[in-house]
N, C-alpha and C positions, 0 to 999 in steps of 0.2 A: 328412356331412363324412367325408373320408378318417380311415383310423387307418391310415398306412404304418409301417413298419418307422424313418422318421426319428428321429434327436432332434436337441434344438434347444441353438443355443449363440448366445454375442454376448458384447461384452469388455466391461471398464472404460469405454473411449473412446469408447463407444456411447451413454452419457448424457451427452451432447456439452451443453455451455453455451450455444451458439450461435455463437460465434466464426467467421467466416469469413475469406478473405482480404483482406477490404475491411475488416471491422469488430471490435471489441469483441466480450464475450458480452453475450447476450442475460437469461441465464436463472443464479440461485445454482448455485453447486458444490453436489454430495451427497456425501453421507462413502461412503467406502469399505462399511461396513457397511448402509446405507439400500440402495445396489446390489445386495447378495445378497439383502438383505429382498426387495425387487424381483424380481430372480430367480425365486426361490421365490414370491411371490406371483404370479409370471406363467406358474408350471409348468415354466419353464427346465430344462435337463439339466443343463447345461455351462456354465462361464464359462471363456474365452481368456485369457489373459496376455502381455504385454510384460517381460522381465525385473525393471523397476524400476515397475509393475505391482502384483507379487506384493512385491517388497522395495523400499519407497516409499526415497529418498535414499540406491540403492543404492550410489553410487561412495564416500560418507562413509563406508560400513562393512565391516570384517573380514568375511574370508570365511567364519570360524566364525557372526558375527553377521549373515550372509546365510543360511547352511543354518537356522541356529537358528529367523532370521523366517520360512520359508519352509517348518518346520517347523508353526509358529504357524499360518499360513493354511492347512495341508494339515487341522489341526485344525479350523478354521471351517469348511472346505466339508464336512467331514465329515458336523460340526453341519446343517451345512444342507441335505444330500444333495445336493449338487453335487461334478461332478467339475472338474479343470480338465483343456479337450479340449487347450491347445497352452501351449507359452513361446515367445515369439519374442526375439531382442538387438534392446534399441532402441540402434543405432547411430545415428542421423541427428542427433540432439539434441546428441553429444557434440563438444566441441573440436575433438577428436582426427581427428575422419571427415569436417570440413569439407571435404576434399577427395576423401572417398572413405571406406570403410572396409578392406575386403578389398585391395581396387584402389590406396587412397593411392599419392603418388609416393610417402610418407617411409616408412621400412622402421620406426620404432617406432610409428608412429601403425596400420601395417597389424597388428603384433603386440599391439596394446591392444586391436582389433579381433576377433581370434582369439581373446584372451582371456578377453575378456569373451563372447564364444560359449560357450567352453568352463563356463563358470562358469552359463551359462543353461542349459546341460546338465545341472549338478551341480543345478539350481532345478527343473528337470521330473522329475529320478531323483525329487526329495520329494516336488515335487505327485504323483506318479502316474503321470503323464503320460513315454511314448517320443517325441511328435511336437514339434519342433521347425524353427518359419518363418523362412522367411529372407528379407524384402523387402529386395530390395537397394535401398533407397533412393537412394545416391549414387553406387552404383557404376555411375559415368557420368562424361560431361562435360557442363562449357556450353560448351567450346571444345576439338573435336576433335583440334587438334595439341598437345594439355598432354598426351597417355596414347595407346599403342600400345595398340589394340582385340586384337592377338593376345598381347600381355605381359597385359593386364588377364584375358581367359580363360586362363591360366595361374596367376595370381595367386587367381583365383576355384577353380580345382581346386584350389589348394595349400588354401587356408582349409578347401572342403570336407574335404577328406585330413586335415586336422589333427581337424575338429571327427569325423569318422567314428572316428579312433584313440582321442580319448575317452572315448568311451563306445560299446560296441561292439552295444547294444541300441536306441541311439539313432534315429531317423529323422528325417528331415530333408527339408521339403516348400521348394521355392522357388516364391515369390510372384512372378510378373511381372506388370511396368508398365510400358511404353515410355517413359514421360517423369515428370516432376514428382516430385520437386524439380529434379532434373536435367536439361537440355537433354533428352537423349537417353540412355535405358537400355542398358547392354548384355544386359539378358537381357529384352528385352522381351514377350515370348511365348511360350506353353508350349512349343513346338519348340526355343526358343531353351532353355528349362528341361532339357527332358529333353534334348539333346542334349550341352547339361552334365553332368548324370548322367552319361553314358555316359563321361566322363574318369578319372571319380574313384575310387577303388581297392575303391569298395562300390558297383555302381550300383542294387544291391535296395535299399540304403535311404535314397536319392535317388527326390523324387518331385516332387508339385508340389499347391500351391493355387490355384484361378482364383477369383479376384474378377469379378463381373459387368462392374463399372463398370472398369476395368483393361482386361479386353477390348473393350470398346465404345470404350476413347480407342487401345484401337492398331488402331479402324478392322475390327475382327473380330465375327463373332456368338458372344454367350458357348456356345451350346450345341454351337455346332463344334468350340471349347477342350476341352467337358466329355466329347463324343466322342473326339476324339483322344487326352485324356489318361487316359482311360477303355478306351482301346483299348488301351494298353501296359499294364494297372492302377498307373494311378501317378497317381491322385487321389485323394489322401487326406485333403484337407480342401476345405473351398468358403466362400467369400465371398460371400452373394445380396445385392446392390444392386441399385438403376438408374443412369443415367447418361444426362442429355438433352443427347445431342451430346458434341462434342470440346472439351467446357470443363476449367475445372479440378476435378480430383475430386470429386462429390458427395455420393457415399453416400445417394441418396434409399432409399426405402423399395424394398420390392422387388416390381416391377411396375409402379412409379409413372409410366415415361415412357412402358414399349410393354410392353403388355400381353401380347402376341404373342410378344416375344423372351425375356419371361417365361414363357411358358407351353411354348415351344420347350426350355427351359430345363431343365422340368421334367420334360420328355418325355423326354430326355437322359438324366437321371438315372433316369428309371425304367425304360427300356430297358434298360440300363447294372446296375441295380440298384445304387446308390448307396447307402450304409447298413446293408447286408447283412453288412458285415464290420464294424459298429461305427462307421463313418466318422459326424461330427456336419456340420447343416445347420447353419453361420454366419451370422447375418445383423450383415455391414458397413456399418450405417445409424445415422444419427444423424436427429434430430427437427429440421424446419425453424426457419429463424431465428428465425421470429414464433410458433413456439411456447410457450404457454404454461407455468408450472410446474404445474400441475393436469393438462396433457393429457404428461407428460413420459416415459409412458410407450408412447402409442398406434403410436410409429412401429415399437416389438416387437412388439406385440402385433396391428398390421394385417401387417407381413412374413408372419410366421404363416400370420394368415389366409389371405392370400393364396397363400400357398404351399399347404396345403393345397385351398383350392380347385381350383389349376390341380390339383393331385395328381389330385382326383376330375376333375376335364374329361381328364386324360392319360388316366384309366382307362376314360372313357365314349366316348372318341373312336372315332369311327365307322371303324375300322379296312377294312373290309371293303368300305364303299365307295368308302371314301380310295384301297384299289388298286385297286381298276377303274378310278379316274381317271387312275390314273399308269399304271395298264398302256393306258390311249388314249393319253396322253398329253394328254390334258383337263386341264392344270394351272390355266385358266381358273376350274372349276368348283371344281378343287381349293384352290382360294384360296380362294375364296364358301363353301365348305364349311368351311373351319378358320376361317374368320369368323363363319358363322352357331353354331358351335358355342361357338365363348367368347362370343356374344351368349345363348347360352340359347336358340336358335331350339326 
C-alpha cells in the first residue's frame, strides 16, 4: 500500500442519514462528538466545516457568542488531533439567498450575504484554518431573463473584494457546479473559477476546489479540472467522489462508477504533486441509502482505500511502454494497456 505525502479530510455532512431527493432518512442522526470519535478512529487528519457546522443555530447568536463557540470546538479538535482543513458560508439554506446570495436582485439580502462570509472568516482565523469555500450555490437562475449574467459577474467580484479586505491572510477557493440547485450556475467550471480570480483586487488568494462529481455533471473529466487548475497552482483543496452520469448530485464513494476516471484522477494529482504544500484529500461522499448503522462508516474508509490503491497503480504504471505507444501512436494498445494494469494483469 502507498504511504504518499497525502492527508485525509471529509465534513460533518459526510455521515449523511440517508435522505435523498425522493425520500426521508434512512438511518439515526449522530451527535456532533460520535463524528470526531469517528475521525479519529478512522485515522482522519482533518475535518471541513460549513459555518453553522462549527457554530450549530448560528443566526440566533451574538457574534461574541460565535467566536466564543468556535473557540470551544478549536479546543475539541485539539483534544483530538484534528485540524479543521476549510469553513465554507452556508448561504443556500437561508431566507435571505432564495434568490441568490452574492448575486440577489435585492441589495440587503446581497449584504447579509457578505456578511455572513465575513463572519465565516472571523470562524476559520479560530479554527486555524486561512482556506475558505465558496460554493456558489444559487448564484444562478431558473429563468435567465430575472438576472444580467454580466451584472451578476460584477456583483460576484464585488463580494469577493469585500470578503479579501477582511482578512488580508485569508484564501478563498471557489467550488464549481454548473447546475443544482439552480437551473444553470454562473460559475460553472474551473475556467469559469479562475477566470473570476483574475477580477478581483487579490488574484493570489483566489483559487479553487474541484469536486469529482461536479465535474462529471458539467460533462467534463475530473482530472482535466485537476490539470488545469494545477497548472495555474490554484488547487487548493479537492472533493473525490463518483458521479454515474448526469443525474442529481451523488456523492458515491470514490471510484464507485469508473474506476478509470478515478484512477486518471489520481494520476493527476501525482504528477501535479498534490499535497506537497499541505493541500488535504477531501472525500465528498455519503453512505448509500440502504446502508446500514453498523456499516455507517465503510463508504470513508473504502474512499481511502481506494485512493490509495490507485496511488500505488499511478506509481507502478508502466510508463515507459505507455510512450512507445503514444510515440506510434498505438493508442489501441495503449488502452489495453491502462486496462490490463488497473485489472492487475
Amino acid at each position: 500500500m502507498a504511504k504518499p505525502q497525502y492527508r485525509f479530510c471529509v465534513g460533518p455532512w459526510n455521515f449523511s442519514e440517508g435522505r435523498d431527493p425522493y425520500g426521508p432518512e434512512t438511518r439515526a442522526a449522530q451527535t456532533f462528538d460520535w463524528k470526531l470519535e469517528a475521525l479519529k478512529q478512522l485515522g482522519f487528519d482533518a475535518m471541513m466545516f460549513h459555518d453553522d457546522d462549527a457554530v450549530p443555530d448560528i443566526e440566533s447568536k451574538s457574534a461574541a457568542q460565535v467566536l466564543k463557540e468556535a473557540k470551544e470546538l478549536k479546543k475539541r479538535l485539539d483534544g483530538e488531533g484534528l485540524v479543521a482543513e476549510m469553513v465554507a458560508p452556508r448561504l443556500w439554506f437561508a431566507p435571505q439567498t432564495v434568490d441568490g446570495g452574492y448575486t440577489s436582485n435585492n441589495k440587503k439580502d446581497r449584504q447579509y450575504a457578505i456578511d455572513r462570509s465575513r463572519q465565516t472568516i472571523d470562524i476559520a482565523r479560530v479554527l486555524g484554518t486561512d482556506l475558505i469555500v465558496l460554493w456558489l450555490a444559487r448564484e444562478g437562475t431558473y429563468v435567465r431573463e430575472s438576472k444580467s449574467g454580466a451584472r451578476s459577474t460584477e456583483l460576484l467580484v464585488e463580494a469577493l473584494d469585500a470578503m479579501l479586505a477582511h482578512d488580508k491572510k485569508a484564501r478563498f477557493c471557489i467550488e464549481p457546479k454548473p447546475n443544482e440547485p439552480m437551473d444553470h450556475a454562473y460559475v460553472p467550471t474551473i475556467g469559469h473559477a479562475l477566470a473570476l480570480a483574475h477580477l478581483t483586487r487579490d488574484p493570489k488568494r483566489v483559487g479553487a476546489l474541484i469536486e469529482s462529481a461536479h465535474a462529471i455533471l458539467a460533462g467534463l473529466d475530473p482530472a482535466d479540472e485537476i490539470d488545469f487548475a494545477m497548472t495555474f497552482g490554484k488547487l487548493w483543496s479537492l472533493h473525490l467522489n463518483d458521479q454515474n452520469g448526469l443525474k442529481f448530485d451523488q456523492d458515491k464513494p470514490f471510484g464507485s462508477s469508473n474506476l478509470r476516471v478515478a484512477f486518471n484522477q489520481v494520476r493527476a494529482l501525482e504528477r501535479n504533486g498534490y499535497g506537497k504544500k499541505g493541500e488535504f484529500v477531501c472525500f465528498d461522499v455519503h453512505p448509500f441509502r440502504t446502508t446500514k448503522e453498523t456499516h455507517f462508516l465503510k463508504h470513508l474508509d473504502n474512499s481511502r482505500k481506494t485512493f490509495l490503491k490507485l496511488v500505488e497503480k499511478a506509481r507502478t504504471y508502466p510508463t515507459k511502454e505507455a510512450d512507445a505507444l503514444i510515440a506510434d501512436r498505438n493508442y489501441q494498445d495503449l488502452d489495453q494497456l491502462v486496462i490490463e494494469h488497473l485489472l492487475g494483469k
